[in-house]
KOLFISE-384523 format. One record per residue (C-alpha): y, x, z; residue in one letter; residue number from 1. Coordinates in steps of 0.5 Angstrom, whole numbers, always signed. Example, Ala and Ser with C-alpha at 12.3 -4.5 7.8 and 13.67 -1.06 7.14 Angstrom:
# residues 2
-9  +25  +16  A  1
-2  +27  +14  S  2
END
This chain:
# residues 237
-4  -19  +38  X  1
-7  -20  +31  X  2
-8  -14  +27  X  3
-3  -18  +21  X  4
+1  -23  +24  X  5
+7  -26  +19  X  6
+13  -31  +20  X  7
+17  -34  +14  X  8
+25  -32  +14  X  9
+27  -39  +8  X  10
+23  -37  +2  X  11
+20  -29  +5  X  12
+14  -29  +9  X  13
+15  -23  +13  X  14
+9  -19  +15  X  15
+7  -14  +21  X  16
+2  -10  +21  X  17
+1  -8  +28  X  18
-6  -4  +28  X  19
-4  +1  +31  X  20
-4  +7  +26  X  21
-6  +2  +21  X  22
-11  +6  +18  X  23
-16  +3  +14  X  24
-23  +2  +17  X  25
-27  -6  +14  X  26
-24  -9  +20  X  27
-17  -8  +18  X  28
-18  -9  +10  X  29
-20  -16  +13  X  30
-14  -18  +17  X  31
-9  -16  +11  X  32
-14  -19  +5  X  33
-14  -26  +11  X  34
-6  -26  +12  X  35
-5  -25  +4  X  36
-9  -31  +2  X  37
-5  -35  +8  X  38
+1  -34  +6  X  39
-2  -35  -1  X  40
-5  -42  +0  X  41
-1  -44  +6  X  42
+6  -43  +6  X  43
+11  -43  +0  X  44
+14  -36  +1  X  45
+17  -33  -6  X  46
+17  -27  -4  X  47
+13  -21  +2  X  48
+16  -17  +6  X  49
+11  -13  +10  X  50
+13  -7  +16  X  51
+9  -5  +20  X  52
+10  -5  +28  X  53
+9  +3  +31  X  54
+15  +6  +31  X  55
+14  +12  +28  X  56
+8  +10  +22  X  57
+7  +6  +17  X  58
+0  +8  +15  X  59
-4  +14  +16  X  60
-9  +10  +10  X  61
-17  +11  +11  X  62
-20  +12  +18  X  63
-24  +18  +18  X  64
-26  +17  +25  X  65
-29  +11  +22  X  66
-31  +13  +15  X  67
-33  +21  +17  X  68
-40  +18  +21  X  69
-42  +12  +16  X  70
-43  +18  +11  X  71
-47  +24  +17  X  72
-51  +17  +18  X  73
-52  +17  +10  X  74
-50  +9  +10  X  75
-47  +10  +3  X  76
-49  +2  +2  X  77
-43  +1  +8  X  78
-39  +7  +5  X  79
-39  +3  -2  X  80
-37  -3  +1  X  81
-31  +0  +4  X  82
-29  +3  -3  X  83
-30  -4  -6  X  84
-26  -7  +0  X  85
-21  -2  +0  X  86
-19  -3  -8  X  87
-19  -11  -7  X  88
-14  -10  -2  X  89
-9  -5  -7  X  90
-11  -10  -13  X  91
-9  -17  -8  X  92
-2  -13  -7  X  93
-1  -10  -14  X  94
-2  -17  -17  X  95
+0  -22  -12  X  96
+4  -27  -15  X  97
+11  -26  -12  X  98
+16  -20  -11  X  99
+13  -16  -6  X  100
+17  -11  -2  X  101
+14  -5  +2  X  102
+19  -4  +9  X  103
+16  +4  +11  X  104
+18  +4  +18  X  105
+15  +11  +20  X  106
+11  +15  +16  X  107
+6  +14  +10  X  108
+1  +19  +9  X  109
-5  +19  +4  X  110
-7  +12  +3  X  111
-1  +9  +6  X  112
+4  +12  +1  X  113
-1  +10  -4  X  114
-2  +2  -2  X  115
+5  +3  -1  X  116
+6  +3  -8  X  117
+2  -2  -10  X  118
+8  -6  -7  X  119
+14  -8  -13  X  120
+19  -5  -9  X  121
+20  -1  -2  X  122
+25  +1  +2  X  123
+24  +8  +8  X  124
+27  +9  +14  X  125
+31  +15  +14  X  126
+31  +17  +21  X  127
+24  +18  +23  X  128
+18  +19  +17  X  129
+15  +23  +11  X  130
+11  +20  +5  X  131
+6  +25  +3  X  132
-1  +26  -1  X  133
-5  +31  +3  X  134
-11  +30  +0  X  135
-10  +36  -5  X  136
-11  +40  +2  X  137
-17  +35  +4  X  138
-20  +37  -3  X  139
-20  +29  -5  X  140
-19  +27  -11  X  141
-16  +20  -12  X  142
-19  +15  -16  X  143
-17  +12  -23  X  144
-14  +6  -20  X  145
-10  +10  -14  X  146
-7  +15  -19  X  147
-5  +8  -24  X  148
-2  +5  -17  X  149
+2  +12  -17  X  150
+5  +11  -23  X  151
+8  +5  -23  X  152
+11  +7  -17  X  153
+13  +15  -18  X  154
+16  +18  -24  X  155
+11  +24  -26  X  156
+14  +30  -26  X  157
+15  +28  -18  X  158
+8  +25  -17  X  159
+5  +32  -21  X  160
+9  +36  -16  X  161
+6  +31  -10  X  162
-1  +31  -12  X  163
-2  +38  -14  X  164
+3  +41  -7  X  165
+1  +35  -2  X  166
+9  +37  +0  X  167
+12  +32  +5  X  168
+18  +28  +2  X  169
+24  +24  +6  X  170
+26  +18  +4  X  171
+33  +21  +1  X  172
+28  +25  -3  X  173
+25  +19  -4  X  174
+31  +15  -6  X  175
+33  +21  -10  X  176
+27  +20  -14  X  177
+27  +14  -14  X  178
+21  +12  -11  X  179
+24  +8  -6  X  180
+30  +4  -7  X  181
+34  +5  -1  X  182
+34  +10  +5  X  183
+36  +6  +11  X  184
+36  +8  +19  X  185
+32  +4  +23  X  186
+38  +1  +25  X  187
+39  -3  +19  X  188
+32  -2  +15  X  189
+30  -10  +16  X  190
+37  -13  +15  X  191
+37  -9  +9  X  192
+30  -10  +6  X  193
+31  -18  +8  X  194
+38  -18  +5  X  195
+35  -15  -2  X  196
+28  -20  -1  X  197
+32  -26  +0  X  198
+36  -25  -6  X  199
+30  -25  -11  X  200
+27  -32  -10  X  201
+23  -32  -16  X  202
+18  -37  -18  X  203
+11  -35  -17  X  204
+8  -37  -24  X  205
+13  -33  -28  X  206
+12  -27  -23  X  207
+5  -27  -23  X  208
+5  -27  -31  X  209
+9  -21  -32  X  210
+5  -17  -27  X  211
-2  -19  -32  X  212
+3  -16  -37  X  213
+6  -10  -34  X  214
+0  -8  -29  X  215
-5  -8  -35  X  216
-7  +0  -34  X  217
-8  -3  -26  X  218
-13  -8  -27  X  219
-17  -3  -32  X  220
-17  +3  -28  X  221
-20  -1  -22  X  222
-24  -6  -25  X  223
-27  -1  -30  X  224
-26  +6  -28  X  225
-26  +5  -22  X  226
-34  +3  -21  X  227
-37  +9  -23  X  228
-34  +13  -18  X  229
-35  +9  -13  X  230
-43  +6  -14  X  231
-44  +13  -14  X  232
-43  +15  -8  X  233
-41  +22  -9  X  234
-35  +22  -3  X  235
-32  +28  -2  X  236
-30  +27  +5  X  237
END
């Protein structure tokens, strides 16, 4: 099995992450960046839908288990071209030029809620799963470009209290706070996620162009911000 395999659903591309945990290591960012292009280049697709296929984790985000020994080794050249790699992924999802719409079937902790957010839209399982920053805890701070992702998606007096608490939401928290737009069971979490997809529609030239516009303050964050932290690899991991 394909770590990212996609099908097409009339206009929606319907991606599945079936990874495992999901958690980022070079070879998964590939695979996710590969599909993306794919769907890009070889199908007519006007909007992305992407779950994943564990049942209960979206994504756990980076792969300690993989990133841990590149810096004990002190392979900080690898350590950088992960980060480069990892900020390519967040940038391709943040401006990819059609809606795109996060189905978060389990949890989403760390760098899952946050590429999460780098999606248009998302929808959560109610029965099963938390959204979570526990890096406060892990004493790692985000890098510009993350925090800029958050707040497209998260208003700021919750992704203050979420930064500085690393508290575990639901999804009825979610949709509350309007992180999510809608909490759904299992049951009905992708006919819910594929109804609202397939109404949208939208060309992907208009779609590409408002997202130039609106995600300006992402770009920047990532394409200059950014560079610094990570070329100097000084990780606190």
């Amino acid at each position: 099995m394909a770590k990212v395999e996609y099908e097409l659903d009339g206009d929606v591309a319907l991606a599945t992450l079936n990874d495992g945990e999901n958690r980022f290591n070079p070879e998964f960012l590939k695979a996710f960046g590969d599909a993306l292009d794919e769907i890009e280049e070889k199908t007519d697709a006007l909007t992305l839908v992407v779950r994943s296929s564990h049942e209960k984790i979206f994504s756990n985000g980076i792969d300690l288990d993989w990133l841990v020994p590149v810096l004990q080794k002190g392979d900080i050249e690898t350590a950088k071209a992960f980060f480069r790699s990892l900020n390519g992924v967040l940038r391709r999802v943040a401006m990819y030029p059609m809606i795109t719409v996060a189905a978060i079937t389990g949890h989403a902790f760390a760098g899952g809620a946050i590429i999460s957010c780098a999606f248009d839209f998302r929808f959560m399982r109610s029965d099963r799963g938390f959204f979570c920053f526990p890096e406060v805890d892990l004493g790692i701070p985000f890098l510009p470009g993350m925090n800029a992702l958050l707040r497209k998606a998260i208003p700021a007096h919750v992704l203050q209290d979420m930064e500085y608490t690393g508290r575990r939401l639901t999804a009825e928290e979610c949709e509350r706070a309007h992180i999510v737009r809608k909490a759904c069971h299992i049951d009905d979490l992708m006919t819910e996620t594929l109804e609202f997809a397939r109404g949208l529609g939208k060309k992907r030239g208009i779609i590409a162009e408002l997202k130039k516009r609106l995600n300006k303050e992402i770009t920047h964050a990532i394409d200059v911000e950014d560079i610094p932290y990570i070329e100097s690899g000084k990780y606190n991991i």
